[in-house]
C-alpha positions as CSV (number, residue, x, y, z in Angstrom):
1,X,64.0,54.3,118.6
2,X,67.0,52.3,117.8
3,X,66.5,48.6,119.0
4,X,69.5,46.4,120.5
5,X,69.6,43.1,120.8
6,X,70.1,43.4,124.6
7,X,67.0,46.1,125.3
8,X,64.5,45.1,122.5
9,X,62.2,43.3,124.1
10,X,62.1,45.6,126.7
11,X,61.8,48.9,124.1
12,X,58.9,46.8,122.3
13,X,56.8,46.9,125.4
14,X,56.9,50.3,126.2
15,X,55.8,50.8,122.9
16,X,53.0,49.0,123.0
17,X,52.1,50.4,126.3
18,X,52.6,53.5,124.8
19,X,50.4,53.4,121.5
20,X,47.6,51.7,123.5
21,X,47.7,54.4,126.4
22,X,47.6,57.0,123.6
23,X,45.1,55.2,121.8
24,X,42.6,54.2,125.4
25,X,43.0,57.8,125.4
26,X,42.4,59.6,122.0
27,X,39.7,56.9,121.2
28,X,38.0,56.7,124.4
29,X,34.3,57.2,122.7
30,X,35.1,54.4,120.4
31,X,35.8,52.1,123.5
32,X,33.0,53.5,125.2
33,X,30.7,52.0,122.3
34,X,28.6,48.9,123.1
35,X,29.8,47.4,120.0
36,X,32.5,48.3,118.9
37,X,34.0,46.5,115.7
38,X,37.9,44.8,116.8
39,X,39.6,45.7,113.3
40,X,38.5,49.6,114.0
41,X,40.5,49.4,118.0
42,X,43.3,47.4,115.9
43,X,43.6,49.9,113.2
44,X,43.3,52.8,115.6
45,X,46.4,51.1,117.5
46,X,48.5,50.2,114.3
47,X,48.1,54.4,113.8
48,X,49.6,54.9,117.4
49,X,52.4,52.5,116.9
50,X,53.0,53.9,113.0
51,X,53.4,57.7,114.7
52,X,56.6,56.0,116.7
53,X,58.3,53.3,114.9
54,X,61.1,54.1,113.2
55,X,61.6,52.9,109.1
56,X,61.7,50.5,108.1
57,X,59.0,48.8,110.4
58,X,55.5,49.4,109.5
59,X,52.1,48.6,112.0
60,X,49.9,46.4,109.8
61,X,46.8,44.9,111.4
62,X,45.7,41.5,110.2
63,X,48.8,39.8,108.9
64,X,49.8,36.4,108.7
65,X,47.4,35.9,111.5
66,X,47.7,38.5,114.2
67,X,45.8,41.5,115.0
68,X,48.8,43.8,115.0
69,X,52.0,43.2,113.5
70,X,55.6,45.4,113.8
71,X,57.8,43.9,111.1
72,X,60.2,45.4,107.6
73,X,57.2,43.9,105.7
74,X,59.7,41.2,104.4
75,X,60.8,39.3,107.2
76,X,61.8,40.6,110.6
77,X,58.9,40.4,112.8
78,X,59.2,43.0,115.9
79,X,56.1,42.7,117.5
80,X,53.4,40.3,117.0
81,X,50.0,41.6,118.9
82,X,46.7,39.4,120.1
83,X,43.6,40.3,121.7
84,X,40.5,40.1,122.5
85,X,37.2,42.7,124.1
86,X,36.6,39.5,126.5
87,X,39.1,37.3,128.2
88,X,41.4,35.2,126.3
89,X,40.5,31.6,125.3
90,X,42.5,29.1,125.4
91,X,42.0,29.2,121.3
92,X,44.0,32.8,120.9
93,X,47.0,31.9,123.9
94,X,47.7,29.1,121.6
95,X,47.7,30.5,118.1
96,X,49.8,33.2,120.0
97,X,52.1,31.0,120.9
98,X,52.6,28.9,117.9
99,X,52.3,32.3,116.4
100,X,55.5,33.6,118.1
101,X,57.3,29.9,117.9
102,X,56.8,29.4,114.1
103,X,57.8,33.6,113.1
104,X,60.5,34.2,115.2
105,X,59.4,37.6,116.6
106,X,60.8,39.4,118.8
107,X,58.1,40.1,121.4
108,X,54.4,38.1,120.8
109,X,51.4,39.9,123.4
110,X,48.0,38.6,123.6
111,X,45.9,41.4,126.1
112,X,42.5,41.1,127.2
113,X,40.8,44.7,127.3
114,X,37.9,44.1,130.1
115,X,36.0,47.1,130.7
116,X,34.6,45.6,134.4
117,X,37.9,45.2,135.1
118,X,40.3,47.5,136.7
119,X,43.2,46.3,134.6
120,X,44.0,45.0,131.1
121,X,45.3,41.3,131.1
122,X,48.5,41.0,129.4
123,X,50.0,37.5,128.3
124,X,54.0,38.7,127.2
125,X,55.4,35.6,124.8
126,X,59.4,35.4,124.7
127,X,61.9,33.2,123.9
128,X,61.9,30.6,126.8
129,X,58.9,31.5,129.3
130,X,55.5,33.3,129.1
131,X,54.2,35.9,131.9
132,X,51.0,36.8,133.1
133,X,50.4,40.1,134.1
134,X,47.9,42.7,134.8
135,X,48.3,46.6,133.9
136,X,46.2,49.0,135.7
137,X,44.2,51.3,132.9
138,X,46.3,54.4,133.8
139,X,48.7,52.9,133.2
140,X,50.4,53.4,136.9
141,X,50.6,49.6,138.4
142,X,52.0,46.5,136.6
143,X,52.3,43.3,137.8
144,X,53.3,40.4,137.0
145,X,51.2,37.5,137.8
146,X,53.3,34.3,137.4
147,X,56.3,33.3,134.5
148,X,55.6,30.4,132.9
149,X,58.7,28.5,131.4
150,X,58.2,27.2,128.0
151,X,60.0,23.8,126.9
152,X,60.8,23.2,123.0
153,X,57.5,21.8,122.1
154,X,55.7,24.0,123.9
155,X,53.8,21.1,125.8
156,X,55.0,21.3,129.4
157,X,54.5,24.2,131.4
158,X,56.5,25.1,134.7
159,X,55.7,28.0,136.9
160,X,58.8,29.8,138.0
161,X,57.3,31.6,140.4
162,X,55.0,28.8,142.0
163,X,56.0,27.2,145.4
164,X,56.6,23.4,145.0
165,X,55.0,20.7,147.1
166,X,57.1,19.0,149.3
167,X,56.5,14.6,150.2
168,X,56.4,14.7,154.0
């Protein structure tokens, strides 16, 4: 995969929606597991990502703070992944956030795998806004919950898909 200014972003999430499909899939005992250890899903999705990223990125799990990094292992960061076997705190949006802010990646995801769910939820970081959205396990419904737009300091929030109030 060749990335492009223009389509990266776009190529970086279908790769991670393809490693974790192919990983749900191939590991499905381990997630079946009462407890399952978090560095053993994140290794087992650093493998999927490693078996289509081209060099010279490499999938590392546990660098300079995120689960799951895409990067040259000097310093162009591709993908920065988050996530959690509950639903995300407040604690982990943020770190993602600042995360993605103070590295300069590409793409920064924080996901939420839920098993009483019916979808994983996906929180997609990029340059000027941040969108919630839902993806079905099989992979065959996505969408996007709301787009948030991000100001410099990362302090106010403003819903770009929210209806405003009017003042009668």
């Amino acid at each position: 995969m060749r990335y492009s200014k223009s389509t990266e972003s776009i190529e970086l999430y279908s790769l991670f929606k393809e490693a974790l499909f192919k990983t749900l899939k191939e590991d499905e005992d381990l997630f079946a597991l009462d407890r399952y250890r978090k560095e053993s899903i994140s290794n087992r999705l650093a493998i999927s990502f490693e078996k289509v990223l081209e060099k010279p990125y490499h999938a590392d799990i546990l660098v300079k703070g995120s689960d799951i990094l895409i990067w040259d292992r000097k310093d162009e960061i591709l993908l920065s992944v988050f996530w959690s076997k509950n639903y995300l705190g407040r604690d982990i949006k943020e770190k993602a956030r600042a995360f993605h802010i103070e590295n300069n990646s590409i793409l920064t995801l924080a996901f939420s795998l839920i098993p009483s769910t019916q979808y994983i939820l996906i929180y997609r970081f990029e340059k000027l806004f941040l969108d919630y959205m839902h993806l079905s396990y099989d992979g065959k419904e996505e969408t996007v919950l709301k787009r948030i737009l991000l100001d410099e300091d990362g302090k106010k929030e403003k819903s770009l898909f929210a209806r405003e109030k009017r003042k009668s």
